[in-house]
C-alpha positions as CSV (number, residue, x, y, z in Angstrom):
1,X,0.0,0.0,0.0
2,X,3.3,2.3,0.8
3,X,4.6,1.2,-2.4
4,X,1.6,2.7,-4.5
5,X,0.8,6.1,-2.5
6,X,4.6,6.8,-3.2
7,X,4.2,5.9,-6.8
8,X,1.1,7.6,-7.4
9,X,2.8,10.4,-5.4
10,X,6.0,10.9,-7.6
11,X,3.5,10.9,-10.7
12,X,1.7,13.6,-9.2
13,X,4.8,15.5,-9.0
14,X,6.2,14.9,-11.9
15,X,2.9,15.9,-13.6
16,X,3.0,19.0,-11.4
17,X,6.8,20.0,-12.7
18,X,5.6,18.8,-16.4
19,X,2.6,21.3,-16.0
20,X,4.9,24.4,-14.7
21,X,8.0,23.8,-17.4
22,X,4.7,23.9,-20.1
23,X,3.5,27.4,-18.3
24,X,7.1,29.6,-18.2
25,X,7.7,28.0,-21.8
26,X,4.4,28.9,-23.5
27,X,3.0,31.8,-21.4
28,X,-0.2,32.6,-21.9
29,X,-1.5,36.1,-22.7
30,X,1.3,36.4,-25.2
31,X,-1.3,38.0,-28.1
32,X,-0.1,41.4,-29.3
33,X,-1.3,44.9,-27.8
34,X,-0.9,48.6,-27.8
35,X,-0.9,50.5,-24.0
36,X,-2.5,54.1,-25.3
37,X,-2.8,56.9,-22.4
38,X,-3.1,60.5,-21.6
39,X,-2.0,62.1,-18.8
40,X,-2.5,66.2,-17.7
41,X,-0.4,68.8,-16.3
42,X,3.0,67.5,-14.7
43,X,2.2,64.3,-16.4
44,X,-0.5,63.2,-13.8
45,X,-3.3,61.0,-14.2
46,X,-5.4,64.0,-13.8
47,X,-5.1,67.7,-13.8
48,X,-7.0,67.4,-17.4
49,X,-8.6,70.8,-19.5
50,X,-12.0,71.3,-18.6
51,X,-12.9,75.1,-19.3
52,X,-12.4,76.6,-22.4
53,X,-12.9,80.3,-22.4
54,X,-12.9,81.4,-26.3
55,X,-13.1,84.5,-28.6
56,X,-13.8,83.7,-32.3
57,X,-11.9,80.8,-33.1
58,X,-9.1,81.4,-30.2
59,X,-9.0,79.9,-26.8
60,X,-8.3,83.0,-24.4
61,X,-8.1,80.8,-20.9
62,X,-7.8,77.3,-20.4
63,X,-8.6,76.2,-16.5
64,X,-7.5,72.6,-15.7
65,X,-9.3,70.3,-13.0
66,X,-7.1,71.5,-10.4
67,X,-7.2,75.5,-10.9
68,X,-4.0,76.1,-13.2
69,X,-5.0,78.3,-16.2
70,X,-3.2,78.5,-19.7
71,X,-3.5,80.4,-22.5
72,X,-4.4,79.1,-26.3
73,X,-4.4,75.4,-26.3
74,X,-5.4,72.7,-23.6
75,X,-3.0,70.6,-23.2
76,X,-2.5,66.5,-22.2
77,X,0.6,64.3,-22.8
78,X,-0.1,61.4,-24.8
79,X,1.8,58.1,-24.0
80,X,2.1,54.6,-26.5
81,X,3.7,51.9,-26.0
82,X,4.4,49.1,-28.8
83,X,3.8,45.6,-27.4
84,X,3.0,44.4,-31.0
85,X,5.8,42.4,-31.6
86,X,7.1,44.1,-34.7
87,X,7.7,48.0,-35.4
88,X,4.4,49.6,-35.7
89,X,3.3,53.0,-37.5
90,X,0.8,55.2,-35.3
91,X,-1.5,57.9,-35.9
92,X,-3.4,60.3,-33.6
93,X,-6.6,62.0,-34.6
94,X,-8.7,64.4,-31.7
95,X,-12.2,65.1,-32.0
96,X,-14.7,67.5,-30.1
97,X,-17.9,66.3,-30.4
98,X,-16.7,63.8,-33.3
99,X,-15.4,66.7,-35.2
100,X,-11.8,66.6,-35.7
101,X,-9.7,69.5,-34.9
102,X,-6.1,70.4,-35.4
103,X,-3.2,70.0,-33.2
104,X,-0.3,71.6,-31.5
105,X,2.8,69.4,-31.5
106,X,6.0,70.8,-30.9
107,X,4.6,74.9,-32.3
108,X,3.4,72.4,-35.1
109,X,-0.2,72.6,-36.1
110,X,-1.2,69.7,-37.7
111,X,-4.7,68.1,-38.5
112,X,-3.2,64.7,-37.0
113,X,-0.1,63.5,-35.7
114,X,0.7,61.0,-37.9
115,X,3.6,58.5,-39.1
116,X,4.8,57.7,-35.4
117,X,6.9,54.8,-36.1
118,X,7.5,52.9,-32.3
119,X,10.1,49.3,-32.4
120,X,8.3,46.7,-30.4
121,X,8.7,47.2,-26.7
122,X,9.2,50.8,-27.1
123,X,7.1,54.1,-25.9
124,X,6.5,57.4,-27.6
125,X,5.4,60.2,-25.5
126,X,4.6,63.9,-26.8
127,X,2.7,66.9,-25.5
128,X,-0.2,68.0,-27.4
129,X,-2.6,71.1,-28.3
130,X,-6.1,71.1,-28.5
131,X,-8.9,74.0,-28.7
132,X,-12.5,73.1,-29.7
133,X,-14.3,75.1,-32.0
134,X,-17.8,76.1,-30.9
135,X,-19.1,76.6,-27.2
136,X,-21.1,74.3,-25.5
137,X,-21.0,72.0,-21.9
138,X,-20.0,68.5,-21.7
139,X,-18.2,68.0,-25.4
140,X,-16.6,64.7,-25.7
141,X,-12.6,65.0,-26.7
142,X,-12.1,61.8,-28.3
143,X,-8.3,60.8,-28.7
144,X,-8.1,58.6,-31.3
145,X,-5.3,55.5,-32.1
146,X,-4.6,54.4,-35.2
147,X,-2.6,51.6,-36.1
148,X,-1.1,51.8,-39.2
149,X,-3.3,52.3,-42.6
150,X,-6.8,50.9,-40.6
151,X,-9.1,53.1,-40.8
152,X,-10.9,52.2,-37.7
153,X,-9.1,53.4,-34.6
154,X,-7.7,50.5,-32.5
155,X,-8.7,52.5,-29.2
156,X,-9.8,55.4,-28.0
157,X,-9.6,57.8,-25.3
158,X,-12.1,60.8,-24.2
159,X,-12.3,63.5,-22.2
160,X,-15.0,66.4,-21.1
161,X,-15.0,69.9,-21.5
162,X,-17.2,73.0,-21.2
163,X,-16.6,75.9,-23.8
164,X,-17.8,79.7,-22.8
165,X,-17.8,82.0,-26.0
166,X,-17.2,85.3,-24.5
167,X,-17.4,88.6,-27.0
């Protein structure tokens, strides 16, 4: 009776070593992604643009969720990071209210940023403009991923702002 439980105990630990050597070789989860984010002032998760104060087509005052005030364009810093296991060529399109608008990159104003080229396992992160261009509350800044010549963004980030038109 000794004889079999030790039997049937080895064979339980060798399945057990079999069934671990077979996880670390072949993890699971292995299937190819993008991390996409966008962070506010300082580079925080928050500390987003939320009130747009414009004249005509030109932001005046930008307040962010925690007071600070700029001028012209609201700003966020957008991060990617390649986990796609090959070079891969990003785009970035923002919308207000599923309008695009331009951005600011680097003094650049562009109507997307586009041709980011990222090695697998590497990040990109950039500073970007935005300024809607009609007044309104709650408008829906989408930030929007492309990866490479899709035309369907692979994700998708949003934020919500309110827009005063003052004369």
């Amino acid at each position: 009776m000794s004889k079999l439980l030790s039997i049937l105990l080895f064979l339980f630990i060798a399945g057990a070593v079999a069934a671990l050597v077979y996880t670390v070789a072949r993890p699971v989860g292995n299937k190819p992604f993008t991390e996409f984010s966008i962070l506010g002032l300082d580079n925080s998760a928050d500390d987003y643009p939320s009130q747009f104060n414009m004249t005509g087509n030109q932001a005046i005052s930008v307040t962010y969720d925690r007071g600070s005030t700029t001028e012209g364009w609201g700003y966020v810093t957008v991060g990617i990071v390649n986990h796609e296991n090959r070079t891969a060529i990003y785009s970035l399109q923002v919308k207000v209210d599923n309008v695009p608008v331009d951005v600011n990159y680097q003094g650049e104003i562009l109507p997307q940023l586009a041709q980011l080229s990222i090695p697998s396992g590497q990040s990109w992160q950039g500073q970007i403009g935005f300024v809607p261009e009609h007044d309104g509350a709650n408008q829906e800044v989408g930030f929007l991923l492309f990866n490479g010549n899709s035309k369907n963004p692979e994700d998708t980030l949003h934020l919500w702002i309110n827009v005063t038109a003052t004369p």
